[in-house]
DOVOLUM-32044 format. One record per residue: x, z, y of N, C-alpha, C in turn; residue in three letters. Coordinates in pm, whole numbers. Each point is the difference from the previous one (the first is absolute). Example, Ala and Ser with C-alpha at 12.3 -4.5 7.8 and 13.67 -1.06 7.14 Angstrom:
! DOVOLUM-32044
REC; 1319; 780; -569; -89; 0; 119; 90; 0; 120; ALA
REC; -35; -72; 105; 82; 6; 119; -77; 73; 109; SER
***
This chain:
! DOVOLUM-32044
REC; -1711; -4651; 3257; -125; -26; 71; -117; 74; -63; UNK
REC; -34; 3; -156; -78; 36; -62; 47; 186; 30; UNK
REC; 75; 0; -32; 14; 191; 15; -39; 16; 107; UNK
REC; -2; -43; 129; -10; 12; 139; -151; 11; 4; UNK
REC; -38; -67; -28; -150; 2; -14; -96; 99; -55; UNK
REC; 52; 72; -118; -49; 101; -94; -74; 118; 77; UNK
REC; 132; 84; 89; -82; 80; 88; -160; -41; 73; UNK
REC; 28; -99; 45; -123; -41; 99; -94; -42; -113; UNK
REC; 0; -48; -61; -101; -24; -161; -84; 152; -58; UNK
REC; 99; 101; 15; -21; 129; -64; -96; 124; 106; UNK
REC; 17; -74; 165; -48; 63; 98; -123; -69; 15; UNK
REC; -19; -109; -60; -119; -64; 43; -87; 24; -104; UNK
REC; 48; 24; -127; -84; 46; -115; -59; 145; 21; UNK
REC; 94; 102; 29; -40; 93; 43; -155; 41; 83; UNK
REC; 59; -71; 116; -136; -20; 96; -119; -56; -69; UNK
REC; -21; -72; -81; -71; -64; -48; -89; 119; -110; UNK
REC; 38; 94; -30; -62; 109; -78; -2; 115; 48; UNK
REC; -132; 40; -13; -70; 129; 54; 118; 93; -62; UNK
REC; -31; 136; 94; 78; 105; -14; -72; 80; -182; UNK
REC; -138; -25; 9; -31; 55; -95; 5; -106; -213; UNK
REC; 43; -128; 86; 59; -120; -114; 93; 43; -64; UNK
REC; 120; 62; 160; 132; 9; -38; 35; 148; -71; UNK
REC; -86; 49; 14; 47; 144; -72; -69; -22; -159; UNK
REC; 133; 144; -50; -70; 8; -122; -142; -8; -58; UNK
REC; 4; 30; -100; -170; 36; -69; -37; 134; 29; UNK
REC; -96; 52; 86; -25; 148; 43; -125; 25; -107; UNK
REC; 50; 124; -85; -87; 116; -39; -81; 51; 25; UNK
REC; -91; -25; -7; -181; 112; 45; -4; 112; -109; UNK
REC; -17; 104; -5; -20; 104; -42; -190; 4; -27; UNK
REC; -77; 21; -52; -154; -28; 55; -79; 91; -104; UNK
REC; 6; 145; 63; -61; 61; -102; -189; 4; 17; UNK
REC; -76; 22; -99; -123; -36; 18; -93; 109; -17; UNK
REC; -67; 34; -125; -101; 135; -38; -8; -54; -133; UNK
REC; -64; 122; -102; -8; -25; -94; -11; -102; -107; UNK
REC; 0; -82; -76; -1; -122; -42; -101; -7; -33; UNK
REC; -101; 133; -21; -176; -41; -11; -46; -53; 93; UNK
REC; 35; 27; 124; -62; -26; 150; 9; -165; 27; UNK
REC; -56; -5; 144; -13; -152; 48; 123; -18; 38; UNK
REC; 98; 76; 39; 131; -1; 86; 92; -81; -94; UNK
REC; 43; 49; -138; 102; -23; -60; -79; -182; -34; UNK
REC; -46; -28; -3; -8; -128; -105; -53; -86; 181; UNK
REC; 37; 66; 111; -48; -117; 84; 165; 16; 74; UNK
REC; 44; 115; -19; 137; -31; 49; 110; -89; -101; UNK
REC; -42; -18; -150; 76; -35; -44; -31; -163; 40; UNK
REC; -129; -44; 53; -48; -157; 8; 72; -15; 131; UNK
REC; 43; 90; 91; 55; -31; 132; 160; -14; -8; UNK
REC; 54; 103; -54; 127; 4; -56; 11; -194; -61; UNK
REC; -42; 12; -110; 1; -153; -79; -44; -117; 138; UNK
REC; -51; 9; 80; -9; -78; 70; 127; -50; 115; UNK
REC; 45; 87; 46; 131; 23; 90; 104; -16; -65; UNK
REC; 37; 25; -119; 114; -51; -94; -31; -113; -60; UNK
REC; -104; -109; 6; -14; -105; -11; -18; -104; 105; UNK
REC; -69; 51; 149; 31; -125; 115; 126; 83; 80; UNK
REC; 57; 71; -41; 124; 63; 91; 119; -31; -92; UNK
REC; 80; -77; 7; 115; -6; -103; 93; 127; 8; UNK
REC; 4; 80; 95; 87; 84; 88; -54; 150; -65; UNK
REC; -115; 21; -23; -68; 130; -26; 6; 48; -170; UNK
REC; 80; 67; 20; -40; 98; -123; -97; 97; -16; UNK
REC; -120; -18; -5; -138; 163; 2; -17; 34; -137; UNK
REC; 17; 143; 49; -24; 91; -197; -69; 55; 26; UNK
REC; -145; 2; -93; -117; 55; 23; 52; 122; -100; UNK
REC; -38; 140; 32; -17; 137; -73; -84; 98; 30; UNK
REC; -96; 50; -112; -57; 70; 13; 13; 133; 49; UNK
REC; -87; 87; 71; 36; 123; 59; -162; 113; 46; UNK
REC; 48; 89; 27; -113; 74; 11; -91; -36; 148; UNK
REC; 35; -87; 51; -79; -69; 141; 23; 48; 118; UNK
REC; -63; 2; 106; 2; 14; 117; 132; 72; 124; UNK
REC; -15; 119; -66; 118; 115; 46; 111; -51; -67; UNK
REC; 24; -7; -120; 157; -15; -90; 23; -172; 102; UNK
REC; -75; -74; -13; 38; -127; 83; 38; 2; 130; UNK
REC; -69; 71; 108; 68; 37; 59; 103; 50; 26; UNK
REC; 19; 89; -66; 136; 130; -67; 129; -127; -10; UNK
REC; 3; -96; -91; 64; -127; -57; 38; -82; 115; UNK
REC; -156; 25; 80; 77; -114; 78; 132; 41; 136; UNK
REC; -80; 187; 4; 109; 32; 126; 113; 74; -46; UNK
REC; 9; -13; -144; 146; 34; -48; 67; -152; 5; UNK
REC; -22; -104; -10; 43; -110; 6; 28; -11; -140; UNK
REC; -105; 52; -80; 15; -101; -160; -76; -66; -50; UNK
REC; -91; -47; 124; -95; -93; -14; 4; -71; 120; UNK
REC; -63; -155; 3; 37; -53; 140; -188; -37; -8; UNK
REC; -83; -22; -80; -112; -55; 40; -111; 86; -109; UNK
REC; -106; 10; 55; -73; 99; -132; -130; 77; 88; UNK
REC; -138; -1; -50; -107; 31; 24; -10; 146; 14; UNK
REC; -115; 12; 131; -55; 82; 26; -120; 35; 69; UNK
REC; -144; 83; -26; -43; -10; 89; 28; 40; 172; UNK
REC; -145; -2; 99; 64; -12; 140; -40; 142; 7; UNK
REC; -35; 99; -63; 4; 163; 57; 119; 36; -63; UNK
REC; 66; 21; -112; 147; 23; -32; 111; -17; 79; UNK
REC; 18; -179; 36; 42; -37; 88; 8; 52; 116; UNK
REC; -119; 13; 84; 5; 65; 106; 34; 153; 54; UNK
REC; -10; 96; -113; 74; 145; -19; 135; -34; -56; UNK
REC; 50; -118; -69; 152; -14; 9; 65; -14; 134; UNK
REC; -76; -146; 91; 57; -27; 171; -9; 123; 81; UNK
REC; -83; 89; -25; 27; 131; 67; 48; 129; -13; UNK
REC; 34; -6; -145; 30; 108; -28; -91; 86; -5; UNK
REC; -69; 0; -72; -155; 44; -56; 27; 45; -125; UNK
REC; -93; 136; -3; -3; 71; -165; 144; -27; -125; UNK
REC; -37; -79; -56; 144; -18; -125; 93; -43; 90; UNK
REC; 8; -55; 141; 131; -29; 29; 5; 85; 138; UNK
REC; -43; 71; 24; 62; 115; 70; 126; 12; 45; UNK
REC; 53; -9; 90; 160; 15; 69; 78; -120; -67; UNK
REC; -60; -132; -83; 83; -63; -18; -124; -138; 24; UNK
REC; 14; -18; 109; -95; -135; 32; 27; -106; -34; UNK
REC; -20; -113; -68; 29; -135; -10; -70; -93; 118; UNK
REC; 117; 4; 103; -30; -52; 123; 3; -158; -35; UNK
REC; 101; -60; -143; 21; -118; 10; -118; -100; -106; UNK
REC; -50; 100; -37; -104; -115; -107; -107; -102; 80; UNK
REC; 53; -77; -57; -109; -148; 93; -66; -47; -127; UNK
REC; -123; -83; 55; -84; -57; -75; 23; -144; 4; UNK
REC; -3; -80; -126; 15; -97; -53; -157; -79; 32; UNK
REC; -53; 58; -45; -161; -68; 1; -84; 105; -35; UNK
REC; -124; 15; 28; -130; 58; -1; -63; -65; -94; UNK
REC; -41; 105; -120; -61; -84; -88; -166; 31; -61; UNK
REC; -28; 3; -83; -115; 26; -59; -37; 187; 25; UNK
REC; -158; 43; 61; -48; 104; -12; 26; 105; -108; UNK
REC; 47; 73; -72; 23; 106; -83; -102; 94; -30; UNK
REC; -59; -4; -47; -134; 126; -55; 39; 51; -43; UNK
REC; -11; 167; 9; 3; 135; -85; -116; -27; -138; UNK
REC; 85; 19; -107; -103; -18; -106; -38; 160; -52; UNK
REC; -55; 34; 3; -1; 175; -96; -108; -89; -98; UNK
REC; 126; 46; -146; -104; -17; -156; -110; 176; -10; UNK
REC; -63; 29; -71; -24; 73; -88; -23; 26; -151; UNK
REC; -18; 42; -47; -47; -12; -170; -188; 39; 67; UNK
REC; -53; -138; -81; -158; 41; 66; -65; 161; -93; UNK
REC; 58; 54; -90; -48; 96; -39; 21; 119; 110; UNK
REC; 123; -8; 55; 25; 95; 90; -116; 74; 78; UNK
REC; -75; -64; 75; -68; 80; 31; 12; -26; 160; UNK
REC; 83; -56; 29; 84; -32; 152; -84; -92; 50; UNK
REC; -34; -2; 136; -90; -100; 107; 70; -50; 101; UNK
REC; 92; 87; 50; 60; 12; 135; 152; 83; -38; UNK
REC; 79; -4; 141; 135; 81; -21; -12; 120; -43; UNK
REC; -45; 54; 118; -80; 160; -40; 30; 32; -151; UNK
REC; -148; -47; -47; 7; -21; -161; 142; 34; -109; UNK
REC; 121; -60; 41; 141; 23; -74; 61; 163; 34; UNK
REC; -126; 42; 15; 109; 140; 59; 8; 126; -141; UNK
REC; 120; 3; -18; -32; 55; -137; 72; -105; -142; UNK
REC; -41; -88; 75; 39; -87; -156; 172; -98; 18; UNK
REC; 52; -63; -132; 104; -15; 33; -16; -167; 19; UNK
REC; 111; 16; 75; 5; -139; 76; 116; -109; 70; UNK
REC; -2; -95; -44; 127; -53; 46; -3; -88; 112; UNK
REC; 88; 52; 134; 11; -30; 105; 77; -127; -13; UNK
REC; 111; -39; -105; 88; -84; -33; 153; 89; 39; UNK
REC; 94; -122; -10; 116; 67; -43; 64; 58; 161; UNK
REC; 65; 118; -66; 59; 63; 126; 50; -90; 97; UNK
REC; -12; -9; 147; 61; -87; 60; -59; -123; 9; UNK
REC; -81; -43; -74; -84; -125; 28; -87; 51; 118; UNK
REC; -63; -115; 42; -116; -42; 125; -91; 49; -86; UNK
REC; -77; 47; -136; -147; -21; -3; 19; 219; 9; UNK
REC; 123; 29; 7; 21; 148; 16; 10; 49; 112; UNK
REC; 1; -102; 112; -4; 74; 128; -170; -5; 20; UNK
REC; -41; -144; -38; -137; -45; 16; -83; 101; -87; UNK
REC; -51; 22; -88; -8; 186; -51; 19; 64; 70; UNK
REC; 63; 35; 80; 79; 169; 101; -134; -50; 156; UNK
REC; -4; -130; 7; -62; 6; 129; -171; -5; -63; UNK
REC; -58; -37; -102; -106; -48; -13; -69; 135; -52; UNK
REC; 66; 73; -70; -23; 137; -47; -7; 68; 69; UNK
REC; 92; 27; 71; -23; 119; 138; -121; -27; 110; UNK
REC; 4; -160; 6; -151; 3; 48; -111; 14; -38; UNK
REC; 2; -27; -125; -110; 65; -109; -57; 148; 6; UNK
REC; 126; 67; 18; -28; 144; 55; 110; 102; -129; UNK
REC; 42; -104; -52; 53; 62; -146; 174; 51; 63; UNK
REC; 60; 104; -60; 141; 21; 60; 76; -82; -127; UNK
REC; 67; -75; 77; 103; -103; -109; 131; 83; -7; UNK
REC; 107; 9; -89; -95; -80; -168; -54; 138; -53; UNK
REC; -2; 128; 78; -59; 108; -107; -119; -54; -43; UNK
REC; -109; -22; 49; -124; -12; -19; -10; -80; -141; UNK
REC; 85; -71; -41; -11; -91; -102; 145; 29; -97; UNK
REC; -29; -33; -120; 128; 35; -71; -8; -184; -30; UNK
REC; 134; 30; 89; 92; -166; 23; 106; 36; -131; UNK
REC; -34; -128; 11; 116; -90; -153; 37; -98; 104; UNK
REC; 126; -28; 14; 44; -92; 110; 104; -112; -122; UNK
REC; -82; -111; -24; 76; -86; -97; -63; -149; 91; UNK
REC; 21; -110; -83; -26; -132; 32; -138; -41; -43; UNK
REC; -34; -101; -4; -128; -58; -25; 25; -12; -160; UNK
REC; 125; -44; -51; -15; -41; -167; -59; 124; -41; UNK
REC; 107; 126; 47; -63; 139; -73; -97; 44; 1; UNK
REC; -112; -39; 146; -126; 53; 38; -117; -81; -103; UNK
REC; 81; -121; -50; -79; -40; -83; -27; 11; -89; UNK
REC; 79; 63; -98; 12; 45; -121; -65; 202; -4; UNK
REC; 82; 53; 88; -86; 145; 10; -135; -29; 45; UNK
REC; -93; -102; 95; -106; -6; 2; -70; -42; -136; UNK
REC; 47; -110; -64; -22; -50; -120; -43; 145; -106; UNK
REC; 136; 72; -7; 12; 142; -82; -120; 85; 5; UNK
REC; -73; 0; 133; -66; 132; 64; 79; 128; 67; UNK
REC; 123; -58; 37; 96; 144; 30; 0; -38; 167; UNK
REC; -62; -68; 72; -35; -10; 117; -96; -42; 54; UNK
REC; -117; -6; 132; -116; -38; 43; 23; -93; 90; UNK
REC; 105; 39; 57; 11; -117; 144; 156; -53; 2; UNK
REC; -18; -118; 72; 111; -47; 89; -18; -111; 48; UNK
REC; 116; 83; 160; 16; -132; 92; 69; -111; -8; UNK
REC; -78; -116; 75; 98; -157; 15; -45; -52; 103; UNK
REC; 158; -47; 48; -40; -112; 100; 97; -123; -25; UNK
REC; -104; -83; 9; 28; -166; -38; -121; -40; 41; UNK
REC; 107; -185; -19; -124; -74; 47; -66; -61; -143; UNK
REC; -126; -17; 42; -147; -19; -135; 62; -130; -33; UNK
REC; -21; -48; -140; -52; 104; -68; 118; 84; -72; UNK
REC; 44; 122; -44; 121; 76; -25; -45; 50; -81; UNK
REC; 119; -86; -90; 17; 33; -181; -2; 172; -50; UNK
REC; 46; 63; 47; -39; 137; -48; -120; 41; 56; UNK
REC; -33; -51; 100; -193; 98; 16; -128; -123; -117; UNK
REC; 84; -106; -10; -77; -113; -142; -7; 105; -128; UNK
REC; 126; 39; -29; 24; 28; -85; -69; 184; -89; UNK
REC; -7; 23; 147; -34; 176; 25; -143; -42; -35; UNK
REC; -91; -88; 60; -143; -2; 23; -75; -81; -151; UNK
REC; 98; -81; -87; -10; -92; -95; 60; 98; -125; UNK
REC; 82; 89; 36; 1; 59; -165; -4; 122; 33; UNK
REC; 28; 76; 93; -12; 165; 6; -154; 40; 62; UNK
REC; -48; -44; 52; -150; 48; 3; 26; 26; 133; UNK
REC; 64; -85; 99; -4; 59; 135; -117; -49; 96; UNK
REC; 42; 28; 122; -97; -20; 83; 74; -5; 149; UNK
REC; -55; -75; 80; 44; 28; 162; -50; 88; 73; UNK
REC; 23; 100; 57; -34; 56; 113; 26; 14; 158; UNK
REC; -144; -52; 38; 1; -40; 115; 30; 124; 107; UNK
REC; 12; -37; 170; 3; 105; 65; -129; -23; 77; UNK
REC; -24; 112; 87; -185; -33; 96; 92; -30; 151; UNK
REC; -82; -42; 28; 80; -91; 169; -13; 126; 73; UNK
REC; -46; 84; 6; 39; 153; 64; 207; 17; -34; UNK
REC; 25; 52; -115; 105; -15; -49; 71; -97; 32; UNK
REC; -9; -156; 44; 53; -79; 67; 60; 15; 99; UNK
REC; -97; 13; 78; 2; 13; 176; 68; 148; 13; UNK
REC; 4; 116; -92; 36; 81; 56; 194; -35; -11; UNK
REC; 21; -47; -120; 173; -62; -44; 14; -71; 109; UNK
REC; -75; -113; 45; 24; -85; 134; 48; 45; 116; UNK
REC; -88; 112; 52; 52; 108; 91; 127; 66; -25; UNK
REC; 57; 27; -53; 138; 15; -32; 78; -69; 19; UNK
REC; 1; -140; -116; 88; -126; -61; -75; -128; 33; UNK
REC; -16; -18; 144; -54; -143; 1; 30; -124; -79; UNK
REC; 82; 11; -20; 62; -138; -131; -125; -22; -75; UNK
REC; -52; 73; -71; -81; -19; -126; -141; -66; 41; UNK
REC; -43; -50; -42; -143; -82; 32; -60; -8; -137; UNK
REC; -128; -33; 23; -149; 46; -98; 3; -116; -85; UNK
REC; 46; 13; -154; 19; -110; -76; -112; -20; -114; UNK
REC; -30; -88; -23; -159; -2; -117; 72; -71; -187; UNK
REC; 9; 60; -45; 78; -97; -145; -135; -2; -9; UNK
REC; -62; -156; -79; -72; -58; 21; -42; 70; -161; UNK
REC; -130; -27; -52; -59; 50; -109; 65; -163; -105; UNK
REC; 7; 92; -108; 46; -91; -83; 153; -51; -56; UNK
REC; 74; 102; 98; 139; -45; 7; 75; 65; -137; UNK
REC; -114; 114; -21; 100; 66; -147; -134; 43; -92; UNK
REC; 8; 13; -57; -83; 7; -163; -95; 124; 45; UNK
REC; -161; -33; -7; -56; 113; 31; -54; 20; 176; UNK
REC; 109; -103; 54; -20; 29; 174; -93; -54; 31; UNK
REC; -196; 84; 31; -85; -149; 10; -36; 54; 181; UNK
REC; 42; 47; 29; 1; 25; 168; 131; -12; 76; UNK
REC; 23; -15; 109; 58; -34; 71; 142; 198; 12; UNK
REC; 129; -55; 35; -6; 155; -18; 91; 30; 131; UNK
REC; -77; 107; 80; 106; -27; 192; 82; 121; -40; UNK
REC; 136; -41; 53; 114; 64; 10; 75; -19; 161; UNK
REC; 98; 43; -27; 91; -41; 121; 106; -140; -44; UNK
REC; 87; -43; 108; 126; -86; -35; 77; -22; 98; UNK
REC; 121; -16; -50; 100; 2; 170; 61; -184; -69; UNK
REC; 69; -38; 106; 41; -108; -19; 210; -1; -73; UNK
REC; -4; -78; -122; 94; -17; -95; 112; -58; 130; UNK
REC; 97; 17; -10; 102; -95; 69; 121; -47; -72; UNK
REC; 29; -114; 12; 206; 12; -79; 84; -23; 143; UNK
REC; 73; 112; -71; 85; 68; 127; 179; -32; -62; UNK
REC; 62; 7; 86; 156; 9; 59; 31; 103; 56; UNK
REC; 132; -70; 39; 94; 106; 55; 30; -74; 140; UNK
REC; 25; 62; 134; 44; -84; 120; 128; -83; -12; UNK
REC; 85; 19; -104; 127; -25; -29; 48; -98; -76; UNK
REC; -142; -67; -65; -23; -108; -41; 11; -81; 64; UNK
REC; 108; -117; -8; 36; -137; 132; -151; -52; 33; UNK
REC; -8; -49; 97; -92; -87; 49; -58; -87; -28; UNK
REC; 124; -91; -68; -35; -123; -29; -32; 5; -149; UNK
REC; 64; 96; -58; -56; 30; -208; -166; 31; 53; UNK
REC; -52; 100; 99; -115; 63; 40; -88; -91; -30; UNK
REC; 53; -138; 114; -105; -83; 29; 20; -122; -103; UNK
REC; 94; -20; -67; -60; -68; -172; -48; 106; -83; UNK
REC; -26; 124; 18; -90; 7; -156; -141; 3; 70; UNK
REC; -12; 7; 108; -105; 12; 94; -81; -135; -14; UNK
REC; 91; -134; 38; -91; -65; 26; -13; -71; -183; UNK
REC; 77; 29; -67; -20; -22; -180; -143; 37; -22; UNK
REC; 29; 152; 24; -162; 44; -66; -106; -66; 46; UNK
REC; 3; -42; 113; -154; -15; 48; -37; -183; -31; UNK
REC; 162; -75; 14; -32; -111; -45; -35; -4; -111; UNK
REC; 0; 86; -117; 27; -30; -139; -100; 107; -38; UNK
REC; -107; 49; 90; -87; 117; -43; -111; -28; -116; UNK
REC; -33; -138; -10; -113; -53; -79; 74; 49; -177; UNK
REC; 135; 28; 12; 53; 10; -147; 16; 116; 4; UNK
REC; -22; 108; 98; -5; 127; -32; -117; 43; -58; UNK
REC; -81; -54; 12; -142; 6; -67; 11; 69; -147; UNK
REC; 44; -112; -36; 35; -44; -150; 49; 194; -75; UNK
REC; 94; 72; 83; 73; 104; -17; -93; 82; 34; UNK
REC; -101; -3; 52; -132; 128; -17; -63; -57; 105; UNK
REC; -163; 7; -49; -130; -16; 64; 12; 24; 128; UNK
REC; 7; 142; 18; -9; 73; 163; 54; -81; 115; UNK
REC; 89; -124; -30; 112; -76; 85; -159; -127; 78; UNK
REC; -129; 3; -112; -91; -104; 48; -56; 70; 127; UNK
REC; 64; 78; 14; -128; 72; 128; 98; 25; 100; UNK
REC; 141; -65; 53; 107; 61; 73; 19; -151; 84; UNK
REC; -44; -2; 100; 15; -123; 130; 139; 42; 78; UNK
REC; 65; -108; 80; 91; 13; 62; -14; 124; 138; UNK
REC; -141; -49; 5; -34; 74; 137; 0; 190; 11; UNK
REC; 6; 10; -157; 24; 128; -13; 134; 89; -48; UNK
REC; 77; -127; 36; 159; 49; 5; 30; 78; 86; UNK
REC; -54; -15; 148; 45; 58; 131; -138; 103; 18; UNK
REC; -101; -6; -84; -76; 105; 35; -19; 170; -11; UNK
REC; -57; 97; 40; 35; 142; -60; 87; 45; -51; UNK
REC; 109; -62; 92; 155; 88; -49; -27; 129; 63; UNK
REC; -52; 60; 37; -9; 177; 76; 131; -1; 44; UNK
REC; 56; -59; 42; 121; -28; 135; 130; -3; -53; UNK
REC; -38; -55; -91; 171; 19; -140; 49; -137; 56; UNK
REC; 181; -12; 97; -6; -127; 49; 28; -106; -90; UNK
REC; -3; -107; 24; 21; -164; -85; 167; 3; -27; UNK
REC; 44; -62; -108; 134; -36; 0; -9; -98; 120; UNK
REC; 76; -46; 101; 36; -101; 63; 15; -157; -88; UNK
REC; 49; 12; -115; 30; -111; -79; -178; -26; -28; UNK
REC; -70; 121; -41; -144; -69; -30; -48; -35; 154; UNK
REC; 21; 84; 84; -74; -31; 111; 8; -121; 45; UNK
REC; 151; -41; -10; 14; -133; 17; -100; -101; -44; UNK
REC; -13; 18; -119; -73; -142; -61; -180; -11; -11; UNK
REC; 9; 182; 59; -187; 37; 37; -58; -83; 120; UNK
REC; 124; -33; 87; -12; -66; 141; 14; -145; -7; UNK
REC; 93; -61; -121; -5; -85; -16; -121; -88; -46; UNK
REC; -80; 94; -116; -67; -82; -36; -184; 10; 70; UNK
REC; 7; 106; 158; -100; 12; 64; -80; 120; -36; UNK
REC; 67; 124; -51; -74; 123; -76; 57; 27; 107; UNK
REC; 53; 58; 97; 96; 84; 145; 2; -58; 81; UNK
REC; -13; 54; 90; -26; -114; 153; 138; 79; 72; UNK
***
C-alpha cells in the first residue's frame, strides 16, 4: 500500500516547486570596471545580495576593464550579468563601431540605473581649460577596450582634436592614471562613474588635479550625433578644490544580460534588487539617487529582459 503511494507523493512534491527551486545552483559570471570605480564595489553589494535572498544563485563579482570587455563577456557567454553604459550598449544591439559585423542582437537590460558622468581629471598646473587644451599632451583615455576609451574617441573628435594622434595616449586603468598623474608623467585622464569616484577623489586630493568642464556648445553639438547623452552638472564640492559646479555630459549606467537567461532566474534577481535596494546603498553612495522609476527609463531602445519586464508590470513601472 505504502509503495503504491510513493509515486503519487513524489508527483505531488514535484508540482509543488518552481522550475527555478528545482534546478541546480546557477552561476552568474558578473564582470564590473576597475576596482577604483563605482562599478566594482556596487556590483560586488548586488552579487552579495542575490547569493543571500536567492538560495539557488551563485554571483561572482570580477573586475574588468568595463563597458566593451562586458559586453564582449557577455556575448561570448562568459558572463551572464554585468554593467554597461546605454551608448556602448546601443552600438553593441546594432552593430555599431567596435562591434561592426558582429551585432549583439541578444543583450537585454536588467534595470536602468543611475546617470554616469564623464569625469576628465587634469593636473591644475597643466595649463588645460577645456578638451581642446589636451592636444599635445599625454593622456589617459583608460584601458584599451573600456567605455571611458570610446567616450575619449567621441568627445575629442568633437573637440576638434584627431583621436588618439592629437594626444599621446597611455591607455592603462584608473590605479595607473593615478600614480603617473601623482609622478607628473601625465596631465589628463578620463572617467566615467558614478560621484563620488574614488580615483577622480584621489587624482584631485593628492595629485594636484582638477575637473574639466565642457561649454554647452560642445554639448549640443555631441547630442546631435549621440542623443543618449544629456547635460550633467557634478555639483561643486564633490572633490577637493571643486568650488563651482562642473557641466559635462552623462549617458545612463544599466545592468545588463543575456536573452538566454531563463525568465524566471530574470525576474528573481529583478524583483531582489529593487526589493532589497535600500541595502544597496550601503555598497556605494550613487545607489541614493537611483528610484525604481528609472529602471524602465532612457534605455535608447535596448529591449527589457522579459523576466525584468515581467516584474516592471507587476509592480506598476509598464503599463
Amino acid at each position: 500500500m505504502i509503495k503504491s503511494l510513493i509515486p503519487a507523493l513524489l508527483a505531488v512534491l514535484c508540482l509543488s516547486v518552481s522550475p527555478v527551486q528545482a534546478a541546480k545552483k546557477i552561476n552568474l559570471s558578473f564582470p564590473t570596471a576597475a576596482t577604483t570605480g563605482a562599478l566594482y564595489p556596487l556590483g560586488a553589494g548586488i552579487a552579495n545580495l542575490w547569493n543571500s535572498k536567492l538560495d539557488y544563485v551563485n554571483a561572482r563579482v570580477q573586475a574588468s576593464n568595463g563597458g566593451v570587455q562586458n559586453l564582449n563577456l557577455l556575448l561570448s557567454k562568459d558572463a551572464q550579468v554585468s554593467f554597461a553604459v546605454s551608448s556602448i550598449t546601443y552600438e553593441a544591439l546594432h552593430g555599431q563601431r567596435g562591434f561592426k559585423d558582429r551585432a549583439y542582437k541578444d543583450v537585454r537590460v536588467l534595470a536602468g540605473l543611475y546617470y554616469n558622468p564623464n569625469q576628465v581629471v587634469a593636473r591644475a598646473e597643466s595649463g588645460v581649460n577645456n578638451l581642446a587644451d589636451f592636444k599635445g599632451l599625454r593622456f589617459a583615455p583608460g584601458a584599451a577596450g573600456g567605455t571611458t576609451e570610446v567616450e575619449s574617441r567621441v568627445h575629442f573628435t568633437a573637440a576638434g582634436l584627431k583621436y588618439p594622434e592629437d594626444i599621446k595616449a597611455q591607455f592603462v586603468g584608473f590605479n595607473e592614471s593615478i600614480d603617473l598623474m601623482r609622478n607628473k608623467q601625465l596631465e589628463g585622464a578620463w572617467i566615467m562613474a558614478g560621484l563620488p569616484t574614488a580615483a577622480v577623489t584621489e587624482m584631485c586630493a593628492t595629485a594636484g588635479g582638477k575637473l574639466v568642464g565642457m561649454e554647452p556648445e560642445l554639448i549640443k553639438k555631441i547630442q546631435a550625433e549621440y542623443p543618449w547623452y544629456s547635460e550633467f552638472l557634478i555639483p561643486a564640492g564633490t572633490y577637493d578644490g571643486q568650488t563651482e559646479d562642473t557641466r559635462t555630459t552623462a549617458v545612463k549606467m544599466l545592468l545588463l544580460t543575456d536573452a538566454s537567461l531563463p525568465e524566471d532566474v530574470v525576474y528573481d534577481l529583478t524583483k531582489t534588487f529593487w526589493e532589497n535596494l535600500p541595502e544597496l546603498t550601503r555598497a556605494h553612495a550613487v545607489m541614493k539617487t537611483v528610484t525604481p522609476k528609472m529602471a524602465v527609463s532612457d534605455l535608447s531602445g535596448i529591449p527589457l529582459h522579459p523576466g525584468a519586464e515581467k516584474y516592471y508590470r507587476e509592480a506598476g513601472l509598464l503599463q
